[in-house]
C-alpha positions as CSV (number, residue, x, y, z in Angstrom):
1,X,38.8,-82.3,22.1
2,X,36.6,-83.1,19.3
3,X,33.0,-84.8,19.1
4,X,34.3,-88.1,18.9
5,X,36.2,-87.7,21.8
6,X,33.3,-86.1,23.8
7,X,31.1,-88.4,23.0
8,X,33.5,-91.4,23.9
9,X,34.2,-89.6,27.1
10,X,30.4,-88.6,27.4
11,X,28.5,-91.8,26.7
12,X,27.7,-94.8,28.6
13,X,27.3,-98.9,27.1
14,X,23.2,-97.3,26.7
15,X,24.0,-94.3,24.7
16,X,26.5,-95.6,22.4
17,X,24.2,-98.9,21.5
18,X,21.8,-96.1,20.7
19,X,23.9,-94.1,18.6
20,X,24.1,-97.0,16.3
21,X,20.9,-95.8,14.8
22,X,21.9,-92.2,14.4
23,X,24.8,-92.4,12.0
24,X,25.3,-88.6,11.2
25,X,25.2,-88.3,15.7
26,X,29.1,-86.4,15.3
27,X,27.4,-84.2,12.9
28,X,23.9,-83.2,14.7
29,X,25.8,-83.2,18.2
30,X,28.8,-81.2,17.2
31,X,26.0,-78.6,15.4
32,X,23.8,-78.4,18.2
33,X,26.5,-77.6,20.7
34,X,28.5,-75.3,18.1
35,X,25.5,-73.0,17.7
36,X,24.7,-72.4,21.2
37,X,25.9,-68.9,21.9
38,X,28.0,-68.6,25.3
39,X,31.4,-68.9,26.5
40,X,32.3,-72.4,27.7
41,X,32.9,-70.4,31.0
42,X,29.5,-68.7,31.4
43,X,27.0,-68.9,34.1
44,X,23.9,-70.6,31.9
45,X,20.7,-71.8,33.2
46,X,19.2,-74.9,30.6
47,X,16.5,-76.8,30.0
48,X,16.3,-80.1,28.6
49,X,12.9,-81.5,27.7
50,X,12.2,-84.7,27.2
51,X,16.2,-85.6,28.1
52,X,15.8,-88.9,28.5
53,X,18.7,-90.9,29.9
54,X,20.6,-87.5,30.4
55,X,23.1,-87.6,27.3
56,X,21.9,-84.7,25.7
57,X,22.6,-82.8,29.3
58,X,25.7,-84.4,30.0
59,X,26.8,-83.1,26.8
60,X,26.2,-79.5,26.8
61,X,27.3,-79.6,30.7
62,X,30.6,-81.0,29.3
63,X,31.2,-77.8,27.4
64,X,29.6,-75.6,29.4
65,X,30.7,-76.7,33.3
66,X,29.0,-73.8,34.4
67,X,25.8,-74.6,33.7
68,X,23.1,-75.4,35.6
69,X,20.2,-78.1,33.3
70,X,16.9,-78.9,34.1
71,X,16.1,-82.3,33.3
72,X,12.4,-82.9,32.2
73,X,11.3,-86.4,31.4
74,X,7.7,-88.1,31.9
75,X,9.4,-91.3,32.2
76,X,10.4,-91.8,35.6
77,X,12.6,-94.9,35.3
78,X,14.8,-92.9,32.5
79,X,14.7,-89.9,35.1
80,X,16.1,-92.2,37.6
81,X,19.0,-93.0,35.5
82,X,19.6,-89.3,34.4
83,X,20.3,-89.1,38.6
84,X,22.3,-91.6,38.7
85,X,24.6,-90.5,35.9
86,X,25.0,-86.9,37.0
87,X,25.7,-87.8,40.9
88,X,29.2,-86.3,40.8
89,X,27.8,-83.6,39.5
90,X,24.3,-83.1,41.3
91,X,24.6,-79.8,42.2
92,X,24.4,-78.9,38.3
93,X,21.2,-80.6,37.8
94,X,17.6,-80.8,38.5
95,X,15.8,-83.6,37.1
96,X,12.0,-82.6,36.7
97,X,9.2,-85.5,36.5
98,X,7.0,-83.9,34.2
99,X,5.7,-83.9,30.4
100,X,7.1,-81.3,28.7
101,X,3.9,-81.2,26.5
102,X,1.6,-80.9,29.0
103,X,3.2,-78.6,31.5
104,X,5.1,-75.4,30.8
105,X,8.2,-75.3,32.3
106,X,9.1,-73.9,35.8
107,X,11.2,-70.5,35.0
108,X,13.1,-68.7,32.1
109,X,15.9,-70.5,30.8
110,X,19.2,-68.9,28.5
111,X,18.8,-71.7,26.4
112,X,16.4,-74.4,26.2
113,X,17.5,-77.7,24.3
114,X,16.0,-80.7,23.2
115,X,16.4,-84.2,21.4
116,X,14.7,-87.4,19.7
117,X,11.5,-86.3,21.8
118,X,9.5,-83.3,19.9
119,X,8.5,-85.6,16.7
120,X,6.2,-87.1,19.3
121,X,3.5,-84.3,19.4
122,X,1.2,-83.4,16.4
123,X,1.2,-80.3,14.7
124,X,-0.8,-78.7,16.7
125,X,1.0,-79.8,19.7
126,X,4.4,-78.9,17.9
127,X,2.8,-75.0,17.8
128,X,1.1,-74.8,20.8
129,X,5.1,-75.8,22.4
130,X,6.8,-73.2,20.2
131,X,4.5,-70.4,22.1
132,X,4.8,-71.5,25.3
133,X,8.6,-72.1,25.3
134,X,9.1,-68.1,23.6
135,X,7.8,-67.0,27.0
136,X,10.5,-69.3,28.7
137,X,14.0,-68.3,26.8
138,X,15.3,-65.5,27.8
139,X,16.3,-62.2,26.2
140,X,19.1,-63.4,23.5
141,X,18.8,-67.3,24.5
142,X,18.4,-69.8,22.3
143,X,15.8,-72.9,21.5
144,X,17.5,-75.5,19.6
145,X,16.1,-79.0,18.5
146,X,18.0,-82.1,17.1
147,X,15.1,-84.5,15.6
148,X,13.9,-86.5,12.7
149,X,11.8,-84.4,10.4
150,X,9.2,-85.8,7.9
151,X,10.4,-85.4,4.2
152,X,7.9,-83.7,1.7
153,X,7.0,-86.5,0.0
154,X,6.4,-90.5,1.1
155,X,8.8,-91.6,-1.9
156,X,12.0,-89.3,-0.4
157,X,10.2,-90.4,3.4
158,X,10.8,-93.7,2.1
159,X,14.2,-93.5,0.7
160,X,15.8,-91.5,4.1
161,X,14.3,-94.7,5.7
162,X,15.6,-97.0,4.0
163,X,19.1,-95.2,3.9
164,X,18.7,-94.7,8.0
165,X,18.4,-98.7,8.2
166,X,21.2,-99.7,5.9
167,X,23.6,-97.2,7.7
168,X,22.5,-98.4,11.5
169,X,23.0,-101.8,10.4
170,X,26.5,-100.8,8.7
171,X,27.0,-99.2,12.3
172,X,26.2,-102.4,14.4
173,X,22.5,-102.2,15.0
174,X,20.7,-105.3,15.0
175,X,18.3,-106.3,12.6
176,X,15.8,-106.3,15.8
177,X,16.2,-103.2,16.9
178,X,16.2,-101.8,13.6
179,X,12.5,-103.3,12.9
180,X,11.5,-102.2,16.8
181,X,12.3,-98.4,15.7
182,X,10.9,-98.4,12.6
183,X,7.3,-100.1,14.0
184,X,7.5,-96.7,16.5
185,X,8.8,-94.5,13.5
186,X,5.0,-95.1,11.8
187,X,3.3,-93.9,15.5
188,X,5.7,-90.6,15.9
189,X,4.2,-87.2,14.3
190,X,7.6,-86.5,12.6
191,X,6.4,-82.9,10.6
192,X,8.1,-81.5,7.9
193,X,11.3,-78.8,8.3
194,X,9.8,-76.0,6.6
195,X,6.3,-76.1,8.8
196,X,8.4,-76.0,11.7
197,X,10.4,-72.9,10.8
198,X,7.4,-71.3,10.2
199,X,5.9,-72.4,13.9
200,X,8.6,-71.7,15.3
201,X,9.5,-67.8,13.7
202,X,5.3,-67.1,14.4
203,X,5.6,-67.8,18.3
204,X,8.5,-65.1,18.4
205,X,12.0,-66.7,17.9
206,X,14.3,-64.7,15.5
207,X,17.3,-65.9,13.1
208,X,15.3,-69.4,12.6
209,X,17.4,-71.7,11.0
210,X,17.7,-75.2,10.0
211,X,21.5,-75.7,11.4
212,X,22.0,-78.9,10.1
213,X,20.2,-81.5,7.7
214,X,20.8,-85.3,7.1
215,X,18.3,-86.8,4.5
216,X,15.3,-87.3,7.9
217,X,17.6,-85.9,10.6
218,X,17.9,-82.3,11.6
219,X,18.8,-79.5,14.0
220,X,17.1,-76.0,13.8
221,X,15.8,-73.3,16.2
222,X,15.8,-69.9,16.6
223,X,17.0,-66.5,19.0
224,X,14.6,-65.0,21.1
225,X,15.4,-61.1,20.6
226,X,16.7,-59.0,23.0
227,X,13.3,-57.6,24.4
C-alpha cells in the first residue's frame, strides 16, 4: 500500500480538510514513517505529543499494529476525539491529558513522535524539550518531528508563505481558512532547522538529521545511542 492509500484509509472528513493546507503531507508522512527503525511486526512502545485528533497515531499504528501509543494532548475536546477514533483499537492506546511542555512524560518510550505541535514553544522551550525527552527514548529509539521550521531570512519566510497559501488554495482550502492559519502562523515560535539540529544533537540524540525539507515544512530527529 502506498501513502496515498494509507492516508485515504487512515483519515477521517477532519484530517483530510486539514491536509489541504499541507500539500507536500504524502511526502512528510511517508518520510516520517519510512525512517522509523522497526519491523512492521515489532512490539514498540510510542509516544505522541501533542497528537491532536489522533492521525499522527493512527498512522504509525497502521504500520506498526503492534504498537502500543501514548496520546498526549492539553486539549481535552481533541483528546476526546483521539478516543473515539481508536475505540476498535483501545487496547493500543492511552490518551494522556497533559502538556507535553510542561510535564515530562510518564516512562521510556522506543520511539517518541510528534507533529504540527513543537513550533508552539520558544527556543528555550524547544531546548529544555530536547533534554528531557533524551531521558525518555530508549537505547536505539528514535525522536522524530514533522513541523514548519522558520526560514533564515523574512524574504525566503515570506516567499514559503506565500507558496504554502497558493498551493492550499490549489488543494481546496478556503480563502478563510487560509487567512485563519496564517493570523496563528505570526503567534507560533516556528525556529530555524539548523538551531534545532544543534538543540537537538547537545541534549544527546545521535545521527541528527533533517529527513525531509519542503521550502517551511520539515521532518528531522535524531537516535538515542545504544547506552
Amino acid at each position: 500500500m502506498n501513502i496515498q492509500d494509507i492516508i485515504q484509509s487512515t483519515a477521517n472528513d477532519q484530517d483530510l480538510e486539514r491536509l489541504k493546507q499541507l500539500p507536500c503531507a504524502e511526502d512528510i508522512f511517508a518520510t516520517l514513517l519510512r525512517v522509523i527503525p522497526f519491523e512492521r511486526h515489532e512490539v514498540i512502545s510510542v509516544a505522541d505529543l501533542g497528537s491532536a485528533d489522533g492521525f499522527l497515531s493512527a498512522l504509525v499504528l497502521s504500520q506498526f499494529p503492534e504498537a502500543h501509543i501514548t496520546l498526549i494532548e492539553a486539549n481535552e475536546e481533541r483528546l476526546n476525539n483521539s478516543r473515539e477514533r481508536f475505540i476498535e483499537n483501545e487496547h493500543r492506546i492511552t490518551c494522556l491529558h497533559n502538556d507535553f511542555a510542561r510535564s515530562d512524560p510518564p516512562e521510556k518510550y522506543d520511539l517518541i513522535v510528534s507533529a504540527f505541535s513543537i513550533h508552539n514553544l520558544n527556543g528555550i522551550e524547544k531546548r529544555a524539550l530536547y533534554r528531557t525527552l533524551y531521558s525518555h527514548v530508549r537505547p536505539n529509539g528514535l525522536f522524530v518531528i514533522a513541523d514548519r521550521v522558520k526560514a533564515p531570512t523574512e524574504k525566503l519566510q515570506d516567499n514559503y508563505r506565500h507558496s504554502w497559501a497558493e498551493e492550499s488554495l490549489a488543494a481546496g482550502a478556503s480563502e478563510a481558512d487560509i487567512s485563519e492559519t496564517r493570523a496563528r502562523m505570526f503567534e507560533d515560535h516556528e525556529s530555524e532547522i539548523e538551531d534545532q539540529l544543534e538543540w537537538i544533537r547537545n541534549a544527546g540524540f545521535r545521527n541528527v538529521d533533517v529527513y525531509y525539507k519542503n521550502l517551511m515544512f520539515a521532518v528531522y530527529g535524531g537516535h538515542r545511542p545504544d547506552y
